[in-house]
Every structure is written in structure tokens, then in C-alpha cells.
KOLMARGU-238472 format. One record per residue (C-alpha): residue number from 1; x, y, z. Coordinates in steps of 0.02 Angstrom, whole numbers, plus 50000, padded with zeros to 5 digits. Each point is the difference from the previous one (the first is absolute). Example, Ala and Ser with C-alpha at 12.3 -4.5 7.8 and 13.67 -1.06 7.14 Angstrom:
REM residues 2
     k      c1      c2      c3
     1   50615   49775   50390
     2   50069   50172   49967
This chain:
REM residues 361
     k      c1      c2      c3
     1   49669   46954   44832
     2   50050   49996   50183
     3   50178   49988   49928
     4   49998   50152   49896
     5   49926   50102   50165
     6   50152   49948   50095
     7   50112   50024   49873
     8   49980   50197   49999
     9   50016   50036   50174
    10   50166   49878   50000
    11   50076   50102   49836
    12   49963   50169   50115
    13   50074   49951   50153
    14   50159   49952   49896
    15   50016   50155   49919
    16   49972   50100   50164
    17   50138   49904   50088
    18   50129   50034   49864
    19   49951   50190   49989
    20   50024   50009   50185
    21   50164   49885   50014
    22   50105   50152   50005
    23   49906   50059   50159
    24   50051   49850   50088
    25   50194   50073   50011
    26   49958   50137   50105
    27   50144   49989   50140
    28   50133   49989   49890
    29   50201   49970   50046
    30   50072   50094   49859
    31   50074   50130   49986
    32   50009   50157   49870
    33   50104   50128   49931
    34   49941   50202   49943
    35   50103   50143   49969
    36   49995   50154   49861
    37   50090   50011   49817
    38   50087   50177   49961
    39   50091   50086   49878
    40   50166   50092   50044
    41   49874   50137   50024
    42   49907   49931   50153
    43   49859   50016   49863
    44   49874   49814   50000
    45   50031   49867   49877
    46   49853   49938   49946
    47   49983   49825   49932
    48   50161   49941   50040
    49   50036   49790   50005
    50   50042   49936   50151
    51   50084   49820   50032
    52   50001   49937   50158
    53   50075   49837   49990
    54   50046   49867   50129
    55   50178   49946   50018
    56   50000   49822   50056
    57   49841   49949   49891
    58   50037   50112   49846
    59   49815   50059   49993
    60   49946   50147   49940
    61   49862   50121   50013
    62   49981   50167   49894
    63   49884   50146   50053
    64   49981   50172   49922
    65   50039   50188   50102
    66   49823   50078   50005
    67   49976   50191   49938
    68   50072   50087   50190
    69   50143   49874   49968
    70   49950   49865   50127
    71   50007   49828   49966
    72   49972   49849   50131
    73   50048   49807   49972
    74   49878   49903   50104
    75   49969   49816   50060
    76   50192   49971   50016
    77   50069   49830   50083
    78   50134   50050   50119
    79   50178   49971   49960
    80   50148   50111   49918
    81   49933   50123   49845
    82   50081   50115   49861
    83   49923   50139   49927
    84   50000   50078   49827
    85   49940   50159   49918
    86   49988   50037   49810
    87   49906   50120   49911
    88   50044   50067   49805
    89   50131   50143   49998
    90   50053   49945   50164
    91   50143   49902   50070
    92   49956   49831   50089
    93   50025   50021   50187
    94   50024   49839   50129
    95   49982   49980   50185
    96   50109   49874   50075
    97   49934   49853   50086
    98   49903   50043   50152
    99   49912   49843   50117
   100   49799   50036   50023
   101   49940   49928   50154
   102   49817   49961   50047
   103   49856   50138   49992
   104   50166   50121   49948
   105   49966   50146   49896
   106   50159   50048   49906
   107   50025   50145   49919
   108   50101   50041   49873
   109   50022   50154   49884
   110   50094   50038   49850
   111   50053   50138   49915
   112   50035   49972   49817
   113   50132   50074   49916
   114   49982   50049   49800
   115   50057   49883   49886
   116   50182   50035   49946
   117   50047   50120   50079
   118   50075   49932   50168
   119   50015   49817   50105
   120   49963   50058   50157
   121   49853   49919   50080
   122   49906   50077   50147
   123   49916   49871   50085
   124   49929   50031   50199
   125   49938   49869   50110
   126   49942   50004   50148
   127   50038   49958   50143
   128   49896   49840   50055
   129   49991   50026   50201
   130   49911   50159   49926
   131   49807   49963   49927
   132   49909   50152   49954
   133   49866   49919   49919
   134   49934   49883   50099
   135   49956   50012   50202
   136   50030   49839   50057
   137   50111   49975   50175
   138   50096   49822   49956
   139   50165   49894   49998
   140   50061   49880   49914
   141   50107   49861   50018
   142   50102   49936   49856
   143   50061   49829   49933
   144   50192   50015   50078
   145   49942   50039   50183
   146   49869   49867   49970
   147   50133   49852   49933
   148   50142   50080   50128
   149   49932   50043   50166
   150   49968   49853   50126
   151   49822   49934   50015
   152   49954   49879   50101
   153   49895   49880   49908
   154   49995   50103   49860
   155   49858   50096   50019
   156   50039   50153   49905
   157   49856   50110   50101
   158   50116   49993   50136
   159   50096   50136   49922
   160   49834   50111   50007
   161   50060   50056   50158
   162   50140   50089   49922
   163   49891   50126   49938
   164   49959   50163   50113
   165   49817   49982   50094
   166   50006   49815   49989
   167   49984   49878   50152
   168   49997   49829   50053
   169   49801   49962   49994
   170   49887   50054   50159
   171   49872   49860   49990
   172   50083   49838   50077
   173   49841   49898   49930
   174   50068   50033   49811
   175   50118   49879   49973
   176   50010   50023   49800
   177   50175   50006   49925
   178   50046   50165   49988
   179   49881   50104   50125
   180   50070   50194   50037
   181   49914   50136   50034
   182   50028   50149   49894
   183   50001   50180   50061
   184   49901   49957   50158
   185   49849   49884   49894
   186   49944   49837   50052
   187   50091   49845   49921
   188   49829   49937   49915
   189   49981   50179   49928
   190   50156   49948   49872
   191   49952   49961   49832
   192   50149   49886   49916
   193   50010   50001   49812
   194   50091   49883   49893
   195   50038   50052   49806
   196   49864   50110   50026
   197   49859   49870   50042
   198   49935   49984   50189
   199   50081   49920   50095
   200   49917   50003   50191
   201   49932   49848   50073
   202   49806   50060   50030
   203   49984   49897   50162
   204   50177   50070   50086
   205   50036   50145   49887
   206   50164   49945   50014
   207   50117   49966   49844
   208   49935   49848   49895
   209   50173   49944   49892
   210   50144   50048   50078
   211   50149   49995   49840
   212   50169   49948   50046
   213   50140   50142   49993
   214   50079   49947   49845
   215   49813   50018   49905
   216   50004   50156   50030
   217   50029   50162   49922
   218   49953   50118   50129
   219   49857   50030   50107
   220   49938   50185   50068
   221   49912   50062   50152
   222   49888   50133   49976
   223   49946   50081   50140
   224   49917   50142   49998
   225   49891   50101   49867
   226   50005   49880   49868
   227   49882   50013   49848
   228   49798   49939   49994
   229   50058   49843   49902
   230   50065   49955   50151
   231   49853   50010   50120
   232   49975   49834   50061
   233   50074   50028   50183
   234   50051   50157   50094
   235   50123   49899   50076
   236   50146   50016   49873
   237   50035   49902   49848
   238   50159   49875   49992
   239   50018   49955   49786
   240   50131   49873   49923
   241   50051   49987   49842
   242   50078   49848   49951
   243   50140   49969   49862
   244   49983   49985   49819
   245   50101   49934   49877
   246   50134   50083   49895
   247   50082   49990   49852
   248   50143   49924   50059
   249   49972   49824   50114
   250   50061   49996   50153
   251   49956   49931   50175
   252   50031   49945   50164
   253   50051   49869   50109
   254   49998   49986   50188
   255   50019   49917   50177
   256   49973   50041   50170
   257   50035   49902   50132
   258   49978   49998   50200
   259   50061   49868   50115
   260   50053   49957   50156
   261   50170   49942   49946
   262   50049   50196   49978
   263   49915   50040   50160
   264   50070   50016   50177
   265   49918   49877   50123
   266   49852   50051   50133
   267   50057   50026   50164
   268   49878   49893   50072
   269   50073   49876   49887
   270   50181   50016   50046
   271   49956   49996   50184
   272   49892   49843   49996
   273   50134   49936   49848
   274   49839   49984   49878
   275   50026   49987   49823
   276   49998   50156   49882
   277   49837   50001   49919
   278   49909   50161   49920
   279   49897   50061   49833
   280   50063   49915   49836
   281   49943   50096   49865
   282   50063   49975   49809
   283   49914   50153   49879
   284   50046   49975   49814
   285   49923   50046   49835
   286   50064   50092   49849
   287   49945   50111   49865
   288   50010   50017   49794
   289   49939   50135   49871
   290   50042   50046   49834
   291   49891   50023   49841
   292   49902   49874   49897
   293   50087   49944   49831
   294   49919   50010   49867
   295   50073   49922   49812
   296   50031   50142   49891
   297   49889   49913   49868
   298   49849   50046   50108
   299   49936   50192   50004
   300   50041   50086   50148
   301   49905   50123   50050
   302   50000   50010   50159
   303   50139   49945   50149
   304   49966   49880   50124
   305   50107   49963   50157
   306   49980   49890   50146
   307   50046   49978   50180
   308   50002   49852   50146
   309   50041   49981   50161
   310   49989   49862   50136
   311   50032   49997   50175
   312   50000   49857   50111
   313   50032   49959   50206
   314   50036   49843   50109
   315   49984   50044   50172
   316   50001   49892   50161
   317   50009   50085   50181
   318   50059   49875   50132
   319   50002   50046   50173
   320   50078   49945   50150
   321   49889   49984   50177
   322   50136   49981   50098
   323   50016   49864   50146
   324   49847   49918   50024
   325   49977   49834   50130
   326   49902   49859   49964
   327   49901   49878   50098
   328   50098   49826   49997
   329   49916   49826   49950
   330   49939   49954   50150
   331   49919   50172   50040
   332   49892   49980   49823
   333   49962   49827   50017
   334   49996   49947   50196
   335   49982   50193   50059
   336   50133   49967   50103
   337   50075   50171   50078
   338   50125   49909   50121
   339   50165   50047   49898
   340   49924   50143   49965
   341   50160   50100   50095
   342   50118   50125   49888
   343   50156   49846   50045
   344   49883   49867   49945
   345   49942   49949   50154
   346   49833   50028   50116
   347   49954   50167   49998
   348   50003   50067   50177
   349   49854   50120   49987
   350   49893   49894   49890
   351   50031   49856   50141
   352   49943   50125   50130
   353   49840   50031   49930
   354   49957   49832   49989
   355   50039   49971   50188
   356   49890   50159   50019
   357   49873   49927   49905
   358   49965   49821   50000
   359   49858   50019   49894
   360   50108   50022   49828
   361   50094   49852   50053
């Protein structure tokens, strides 16, 4: 009997959590595209197909033009799309392939021409540095500066600072990997998002997991009137977006290095002809994606892909005090100060105090 009481409220909390699953995506990293369907006209096209479909993973996803014409492809994973428009009596118009980064609202309009009676395919796009439909004051940075530019360590926040209104963080006491300040907040006002999922440390509100450069895809800054889905911190809000496989495999393999060997010597060291010594540091790792195989004798509905990546680092940091003295044998054992003298012999002033004061004797 007790069971059966139980069992209901279990069954209702189940179904509650999978009607609100959905909810739990609410600062998303995608991206989307919109634009309007015409005829030669500049008259609406109303339930038109449109194909948006992903270049490297072949995906596709088909919405319909409303009645003013409009049409919007939501919930898109960044990366390089195409765009297709078909409608009855019409023509099929394509967009080349145009690169979506995170939060970007693309648009895209097309203005079909009637079937048969010419090829000439009006399709605008544009301009990206241009959004007029969403508010939001950002940057991003992209996967070649990421892999290219120098970073030392590899922490790819360090290339935050490339962005307008960001600075080195103003709270010394916040040592968290990756702590800026954006357009004049405080460092622990910075929510940090990873795939879309939180990613702030709650004690530090610092970054948690910090992915190596060749993980990721991009990661965007925004800094200023971003949307409510957004409103953990007033601070600004630093998202990454990590790779995904395609479906073609293909990967990465690398190596960096710092010694001393490829390193001038200290001064100090040259001068008191000390040995070179310094920071040894070996960072190596590697990365592989491509899309899961499935036998053809299987049904394949949908695609699957995949993507790894390690990273790994030796370090060792020697460091050289310089000339040091040390007492001899007979000072440790007999505390004998006698040949304490910088030729090896009495030391004048030491054997002057002693005269002076009989008592150490």
C-alpha cells in the first residue's frame, strides 16, 4: 500500500522533469538564420521550403516562409551553412556558404525567380559586422586566431583582451584562469559558459574548465545589452563552444616545447659562471573527429559524429640562488669560527670580538 502511494508522486515528478527539459537550455550558443521569400515582384511568398544545411556535417534542417514571407531557422550549431529556397512555380534559389558564429543572427533573403523563364538568382546577405535584429555589444574570437596566435600556457581567455572594453582583471585576490574585466565590471561579475551549460566556479566566479585551443570552435564576449537568458551576472558573459565532429575525420597533432637550451643565459649567471637553468615546460596533446559508422545493413536514421581531444604538460622550474657560503665541518660540529676568514684563515673581526669579549670565548 505504502508502495503504490509512492509510486504516484515518483511517476509525476518524472513526467514534470521531461516536460520541462527543454527549459533547462535557456542560454544557448547557437546561432540562427531569418530572412524574407519574394517573387520577382517584391510580392511575399508564402509557404516556401527552406534548407538550411550544414556543410561539414551534411545535416539538414527544413522550415517553411510564414504568410508576410518570413521564415527563421533556429537552434543552429555554429559552423559554415548553405541555404535553399523552393516553392512550386518557382525556380530554386541558393545562398553560398556563409560561417555562423555564436549568438549570430544571419539574415538572408531571397528573391525567387519564376520557373522557366530565367537562371538568374537574386540572393542578398548581409553583412555580418551588421545585426539588426538583435542588440547585443560582443566579439568573437575564432578557431585560426585561437590555434595561431601565441599563448602562453594556452589559456585561450588570454585572447579576451583583444576585444574592445576588455582588461586585465582589477581584483588581485581572483586568481581564476582567465579573470578580465569587461566594460568596466568586476571580474567575479563574469558568467563563463561552456556549450551552453554554466560554467562559473560558485566559490571564485571564476572559469571552472578551461578547454585547450585546439577544442575549440570559438568563444564570444558579450558585453553589453545581451538578452534575459543571459541574466546571471551584469558583469559580461565569456561562452565557448567547443568542436564537433564532421563528416570527414580529421585531427590534430601537437608539441610545444620551452627550454633552457634555446635560451640565452642570466646575467647573474654568466657573471658568477653558474649554470643555465630556467622553466622546462613540454605541452602536447592532439585531437580527432569524424562521424560514427554505421553498416549499411542497419537503418539509419539519424547521423552521429564524434570528437576528442587531449592535452597534456610536464613542467619543472629550476632556479638558481646564486653564490651562497657555507659553514665548514668544524663550524657545524666543534663551532669553531677560527678559519672563519674569506682566505681561509682567522677572521680578523670575528677574532676581535672575542678579545672584546671574553665571555663568548
Amino acid at each position: 500500500m505504502l508502495a503504490r502511494k509512492l509510486l504516484f508522486p515518483v511517476i509525476l515528478f518524472a513526467v514534470i522533469a521531461t516536460l520541462l527539459a527543454p527549459a533547462l537550455y535557456a542560454q544557448d550558443a547557437t546561432a540562427r538564420i531569418v530572412g524574407t521569400v519574394t517573387d520577382p515582384s517584391g510580392a511575399v511568398v508564402a509557404g516556401a521550403s527552406i534548407t538550411v544545411t550544414n556543410v561539414d556535417t551534411g545535416v539538414q534542417n527544413t522550415v517553411k516562409s510564414e504568410r508576410n514571407g518570413d521564415y527563421t531557422a533556429n537552434q543552429l550549431p555554429i559552423g559554415a551553412y548553405k541555404v535553399t529556397a523552393s516553392k512550386e512555380g518557382f525556380a530554386v534559389a541558393a545562398s553560398p556558404a556563409y560561417k555562423l558564429l555564436i549568438n549570430q543572427n544571419q539574415r538572408i533573403d531571397f528573391k525567387l525567380a519564376v520557373a522557366g523563364t530565367t537562371q538568374s538568382i537574386n540572393v542578398t546577405i548581409q553583412a555580418a559586422q551588421i545585426d539588426t535584429i538583435s542588440s547585443t555589444v560582443g566579439g568573437s574570437v575564432t578557431e585560426r586566431p585561437l590555434v595561431d596566435l601565441p599563448l602562453d600556457g594556452r589559456n585561450i581567455l588570454d585572447l579576451a583582451r583583444l576585444q574592445p572594453g576588455v582588461t586585465t582583471g582589477n581584483n588581485p585576490g581572483n586568481t581564476s584562469a582567465g579573470s578580465v574585466s569587461i566594460a568596466g565590471g568586476r571580474t567575479d561579475s563574469v558568467t563563463y559558459l561552456l556549450d551552453g551549460g554554466n560554467n562559473t566556479n560558485l566559490l571564485s566566479n571564476g572559469v571552472l574548465f578551461n578547454p585547450n585551443p585546439d577544442a575549440v570552435e570559438e568563444f564570444r564576449i558579450l558585453e553589453n545589452n545581451y538578452s534575459a537568458e543571459y541574466g546571471r551576472n551584469g558583469g559580461g558573459v565569456i561562452t565557448i563552444v567547443t568542436k564537433g565532429g564532421t563528416s570527414h575525420y580529421h585531427g590534430t597533432l601537437y608539441e610545444f616545447n620551452r627550454n633552457p637550451s634555446f635560451e640565452a643565459n642570466d646575467y647573474f649567471n654568466k657573471v658568477n659562471s653558474l649554470p643555465r637553468v630556467g622553466l622546462r615546460r613540454n605541452q602536447f596533446g592532439g585531437t580527432i573527429g569524424g562521424e560514427i559508422f554505421v553498416p549499411k545493413i542497419l537503418p539509419r536514421k539519424d547521423r552521429n559524429f564524434f570528437f576528442f581531444s587531449y592535452e597534456g604538460q610536464r613542467q619543472t622550474n629550476a632556479e638558481n640562488p646564486g653564490v651562497q657560503t657555507v659553514p665548514t665541518t668544524a663550524q657545524i660540529q666543534n663551532g669553531d669560527f677560527s678559519q672563519a676568514g674569506a682566505d681561509g684563515g682567522p677572521d680578523p673581526a670575528v677574532a676581535q670580538f672575542l678579545s672584546d669579549n671574553p665571555y663568548f670565548q
